[in-house]
N, C-alpha and C positions, 0 to 999 in steps of 0.2 A: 791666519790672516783673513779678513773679513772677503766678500766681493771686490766692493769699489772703495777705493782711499777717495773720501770728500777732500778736495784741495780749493784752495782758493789762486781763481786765474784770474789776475784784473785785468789781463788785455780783453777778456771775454764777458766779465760779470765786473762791470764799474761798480766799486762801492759795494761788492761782495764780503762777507764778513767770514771768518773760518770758526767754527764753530767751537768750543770748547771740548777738548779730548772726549772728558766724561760723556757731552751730549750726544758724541758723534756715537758713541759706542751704546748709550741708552735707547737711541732712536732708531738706528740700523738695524739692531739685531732682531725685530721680529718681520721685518721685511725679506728679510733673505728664505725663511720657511716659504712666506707666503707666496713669493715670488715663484719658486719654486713647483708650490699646488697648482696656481696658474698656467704656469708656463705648458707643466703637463698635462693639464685640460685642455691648452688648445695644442698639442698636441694630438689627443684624442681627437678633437675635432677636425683635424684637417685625415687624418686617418678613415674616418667616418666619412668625409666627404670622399675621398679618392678609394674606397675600400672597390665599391660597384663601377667604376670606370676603369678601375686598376685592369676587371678579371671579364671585360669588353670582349675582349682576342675569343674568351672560353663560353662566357655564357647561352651563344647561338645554338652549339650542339646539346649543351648540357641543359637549358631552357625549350628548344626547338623552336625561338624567336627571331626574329629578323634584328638586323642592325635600327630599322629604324625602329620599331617596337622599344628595342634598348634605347634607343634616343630620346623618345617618350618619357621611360623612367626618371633620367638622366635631368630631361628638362624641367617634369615635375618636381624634380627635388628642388631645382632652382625657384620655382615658381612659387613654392611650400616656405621655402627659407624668406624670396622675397617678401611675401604677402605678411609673414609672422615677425618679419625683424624688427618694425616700427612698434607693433603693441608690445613685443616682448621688451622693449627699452622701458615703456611707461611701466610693464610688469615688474621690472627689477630695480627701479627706482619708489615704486609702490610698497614690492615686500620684500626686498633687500635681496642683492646681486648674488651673493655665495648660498644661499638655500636654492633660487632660480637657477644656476647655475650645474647643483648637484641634479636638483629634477632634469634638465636636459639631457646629462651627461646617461640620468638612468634612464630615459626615454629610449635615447639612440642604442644602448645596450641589449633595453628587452627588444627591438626592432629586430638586431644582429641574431639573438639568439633565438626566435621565431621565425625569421629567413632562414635558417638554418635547420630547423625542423622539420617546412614546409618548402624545399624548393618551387617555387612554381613562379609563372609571370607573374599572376595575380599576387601572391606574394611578395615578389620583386615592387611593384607596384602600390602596395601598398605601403610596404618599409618606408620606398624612395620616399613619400610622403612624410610619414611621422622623422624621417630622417631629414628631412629639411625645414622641417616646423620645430625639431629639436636643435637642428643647427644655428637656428637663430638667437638661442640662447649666449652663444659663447662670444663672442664679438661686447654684447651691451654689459656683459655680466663682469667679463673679462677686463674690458677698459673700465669699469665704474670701481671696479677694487681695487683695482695698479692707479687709479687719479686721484682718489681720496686715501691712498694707504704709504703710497712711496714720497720718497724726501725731491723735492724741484730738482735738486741738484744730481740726480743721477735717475729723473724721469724717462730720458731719453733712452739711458742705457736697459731699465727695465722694459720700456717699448722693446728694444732689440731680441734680448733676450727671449720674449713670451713671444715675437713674430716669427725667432730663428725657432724654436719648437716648432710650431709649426712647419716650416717648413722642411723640418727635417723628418716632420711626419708623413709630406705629401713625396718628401723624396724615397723615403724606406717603404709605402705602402706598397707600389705596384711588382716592387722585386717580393715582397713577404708574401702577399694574397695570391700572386699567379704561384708560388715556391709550393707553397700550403695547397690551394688549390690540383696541383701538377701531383705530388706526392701521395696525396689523402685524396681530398676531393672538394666541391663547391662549398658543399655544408659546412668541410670542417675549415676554410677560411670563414665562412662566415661566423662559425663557432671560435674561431681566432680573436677576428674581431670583437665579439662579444664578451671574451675572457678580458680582455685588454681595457674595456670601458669599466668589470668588475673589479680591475687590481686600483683600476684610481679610483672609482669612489669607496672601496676600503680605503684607501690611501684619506683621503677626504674625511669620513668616520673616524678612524681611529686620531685623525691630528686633533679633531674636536672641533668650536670654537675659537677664533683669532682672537688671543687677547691682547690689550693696549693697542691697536690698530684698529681703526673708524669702518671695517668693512664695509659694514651693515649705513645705509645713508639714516642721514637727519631729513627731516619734513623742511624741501627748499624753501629759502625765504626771497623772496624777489626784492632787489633794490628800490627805492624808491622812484615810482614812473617807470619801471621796468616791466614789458607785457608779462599777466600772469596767465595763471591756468597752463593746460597744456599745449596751447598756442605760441607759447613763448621758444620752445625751442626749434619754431619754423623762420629762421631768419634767415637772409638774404645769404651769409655767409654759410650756413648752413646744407642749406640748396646748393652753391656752389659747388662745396666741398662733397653731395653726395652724386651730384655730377663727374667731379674728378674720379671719386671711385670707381663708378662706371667704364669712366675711359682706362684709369689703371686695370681694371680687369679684361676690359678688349684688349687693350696693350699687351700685357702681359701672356693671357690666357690663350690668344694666337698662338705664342710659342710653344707653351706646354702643351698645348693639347693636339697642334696641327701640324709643328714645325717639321716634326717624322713625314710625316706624310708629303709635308708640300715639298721637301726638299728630295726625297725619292720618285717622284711623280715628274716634277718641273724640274728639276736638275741633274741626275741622273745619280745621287750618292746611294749608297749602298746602307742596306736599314743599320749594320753593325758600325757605320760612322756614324749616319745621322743621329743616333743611339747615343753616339757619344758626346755629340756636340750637345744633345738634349741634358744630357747629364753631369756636362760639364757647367752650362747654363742654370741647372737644381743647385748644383755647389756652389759656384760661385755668386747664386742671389744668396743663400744662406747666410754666406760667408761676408757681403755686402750686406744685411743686417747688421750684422754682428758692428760694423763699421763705422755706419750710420748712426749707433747709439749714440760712441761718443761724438759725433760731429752732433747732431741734436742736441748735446747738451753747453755745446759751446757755441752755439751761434742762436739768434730767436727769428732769423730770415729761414722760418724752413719752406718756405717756399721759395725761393731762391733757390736754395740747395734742391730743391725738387727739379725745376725746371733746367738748371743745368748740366744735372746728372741726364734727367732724361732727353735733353736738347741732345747729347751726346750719342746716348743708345741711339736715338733715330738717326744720325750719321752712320754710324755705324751698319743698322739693318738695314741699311740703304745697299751698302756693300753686298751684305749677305744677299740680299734681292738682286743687285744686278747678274749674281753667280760667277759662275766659271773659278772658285774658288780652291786653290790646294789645299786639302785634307787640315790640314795643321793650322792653315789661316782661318777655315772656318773653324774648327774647332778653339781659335784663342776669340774668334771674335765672339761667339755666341759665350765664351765665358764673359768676354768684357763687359757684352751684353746682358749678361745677367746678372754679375757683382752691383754695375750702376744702377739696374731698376730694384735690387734690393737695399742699396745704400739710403734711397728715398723713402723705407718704410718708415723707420722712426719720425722722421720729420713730417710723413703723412699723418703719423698718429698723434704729433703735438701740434700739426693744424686745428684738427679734429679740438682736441684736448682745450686746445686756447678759443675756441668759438662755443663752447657749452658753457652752458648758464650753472654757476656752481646747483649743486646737487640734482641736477641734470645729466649726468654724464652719461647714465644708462639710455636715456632719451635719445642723446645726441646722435650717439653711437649705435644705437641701433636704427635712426635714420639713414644716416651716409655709410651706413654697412649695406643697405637695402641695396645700394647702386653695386658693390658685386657681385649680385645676386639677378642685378639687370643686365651686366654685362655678361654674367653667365648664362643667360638665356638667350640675346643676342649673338657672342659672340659664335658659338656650335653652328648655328643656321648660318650664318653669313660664311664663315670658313667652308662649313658646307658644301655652300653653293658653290662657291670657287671649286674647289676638287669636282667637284660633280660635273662642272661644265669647261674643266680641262682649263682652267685658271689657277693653278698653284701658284705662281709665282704672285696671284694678288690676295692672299696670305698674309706677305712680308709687305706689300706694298701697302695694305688695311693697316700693319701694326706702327707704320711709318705714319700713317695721317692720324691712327689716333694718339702717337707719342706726339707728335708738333702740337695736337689739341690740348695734350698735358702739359704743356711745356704753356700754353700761353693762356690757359686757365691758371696755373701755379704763379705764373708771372704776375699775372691781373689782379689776382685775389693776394699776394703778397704786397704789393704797389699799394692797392688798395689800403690795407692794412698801416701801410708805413706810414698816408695820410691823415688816417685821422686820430685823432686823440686820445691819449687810454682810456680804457671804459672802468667806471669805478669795478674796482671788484675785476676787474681783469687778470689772467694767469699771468701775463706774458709771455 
């Protein structure tokens, strides 16, 4: 049995047609390989990114560096990814998303296995670099082969899919690289790493090129009176949406990165609960993917479905901030919290999807990827400062004002949308 049964729902898709047996079986089948390459590349990617954060705890004695030196590294990676994510869109719409795609993936590889060599800061420092200039690859390269390759009808659930990879990669890295690390040693996680970026671009080689599927983009044609050049993909909705990203990564990235801390500090939990709450929080966004697809493909208000889901989390962190909470209640509420902020990925991905000018999508998306990469640099300092100055509890209260901000950007920019009239040439 294939992935996904195409079915025809008419309370969802008026005037949907079910496609003919034969089509459905001639058009699917090279999508599920491909999906597949994907999904595991950005898997690697999100690996890559948490590999040097994972092994924080270790690297002071083993580097003879400070916490903020590692912060340094940390931030430059972000600042690396930001700076590269916009050209790297135009790059992979230029010379096609899956050749750009394997370069990144072998960039990040030879970084891991020369960090590995060379322990040293300098070292550290210069990876974190080529590591974030190589991670910008995967976001523009990623979404431009899953928007020209997958069938409409089960867009959303291919979103899911390739975001649940990842984050199954940022939830297995920090237990694997401290495991590796704790056993062997610094080098041989990073030599881990590095083995792991080589089995997928074997994997990559040896598939070949994707035949009967549009990987590789056509030279965009702009609609008639539609802005050309490369100006064209800076439009109003555009900006918007690389604004939202921004906030989802404050939002979000509060929690993974600070939540441990603010709640042992300002609450008094113990690190092997708050451990769990964080970890219940990993599963349950994953799993909230996963969920999201298919609502993304049954509904075209995903921004609606954005701002409700996360109208909700911020109720919810609300709770968690005010504290005094039994073991078990935080522990269900940081899941709840984390299922709804990951049920919104898909439907952030066909925001994204539905505002790119066809054969643009590399473009797009590596614009409103760049705002992760802002809020990654933001958000560390700001959390920061809170611990630092015996504010933990405004942590949770940061990730409360920047969910209401998502909530009434997703609201604005869907409203918006619902008024004006289809654009020739529009996804829906």
């Amino acid at each position: 049995m294939l992935l996904w049964e195409v079915r025809t729902r008419p309370l969802w898709f008026p005037g949907a047609e079910l496609p003919a047996a034969k089509e459905r079986i001639d058009v699917r089948r090279p999508h599920i390989p491909m999906l597949a390459q994907i999904s595991v590349a950005h898997l690697v990617s999100h690996v890559y990114i948490m590999a040097i954060p994972a092994l924080l705890p270790l690297l002071p004695d083993a580097l003879g560096v400070t916490f903020v030196e590692l912060g340094a590294a940390v931030s430059l990676f972000n600042v690396m990814s930001a700076t590269c994510q916009i050209p790297m869109g135009f790059i992979v719409d230029r010379f096609g998303a899956r050749r750009v795609l394997v370069l990144g993936i072998g960039t990040g590889t030879a970084s891991f296995f020369l960090l590995s060599l060379f322990p040293s800061y300098v070292g550290l420092l210069v990876a974190a670099g080529v590591l974030g200039a190589s991670n910008a690859v995967y976001h523009p390269s990623d979404y431009a082969i899953l928007s020209r390759s997958m069938r409409e009808t089960i867009m959303g659930k291919a979103f899911s899919v390739h975001s649940f990879a990842g984050y199954g990669g940022s939830a297995a890295t920090p237990f694997l690289m401290v495991s590796i690390a704790t056993l062997f040693s610094i080098s041989g996680a990073f030599f881990a790493a590095g083995t792991l970026g080589t089995i997928v671009l074997a994997m990559f080689f040896l598939a070949g090129p994707e035949k009967n599927v549009p990987v590789e983009p056509a030279p965009p044609q702009a609609p008639a009176g539609a802005p050309k050049g490369n100006m064209a993909v800076f439009t109003l909705p555009v900006l918007v949406l690389t604004g939202l990203y921004v906030l989802l990564s404050l939002s979000t990235a509060s929690i993974e990165r600070f939540s441990v801390s603010a709640l042992m500090e300002g609450y008094g939990v113990t690190l092997p609960l708050a451990n769990t709450a964080l970890t219940a929080f990993l599963i349950c966004s994953a799993v909230g993917v996963l969920s999201g697809g298919e609502l993304a493909d049954r509904t075209r208000r995903h921004g609606f479905v954005a701002a409700v889901a996360f109208g909700v989390a911020a109720v919810l962190t609300v709770v968690v901030a005010l504290g005094d909470l039994p073991p078990l209640l935080l522990v269900v509420l940081f899941a709840l919290i984390g299922f709804l902020t990951g049920v919104i990925v898909p439907s952030r991905d066909m925001l994204v999807r539905a505002a790119s000018p066809k054969g643009g999508e590399g473009k797009t998306f590596g614009v409103v990827s760049s705002g992760f990469n802002i809020g990654g640099t933001i958000g560390p300092l700001l959390c920061g400062y809170f611990l630092d100055h015996g504010l933990p509890s405004f942590v949770f209260w940061a990730t409360v004002a920047f969910m209401v901000l998502t909530v009434l950007v997703t609201w604005a920019q869907e409203s918006r949308r619902g008024c004006e009239p289809e654009r020739a040439g529009s996804r829906g």
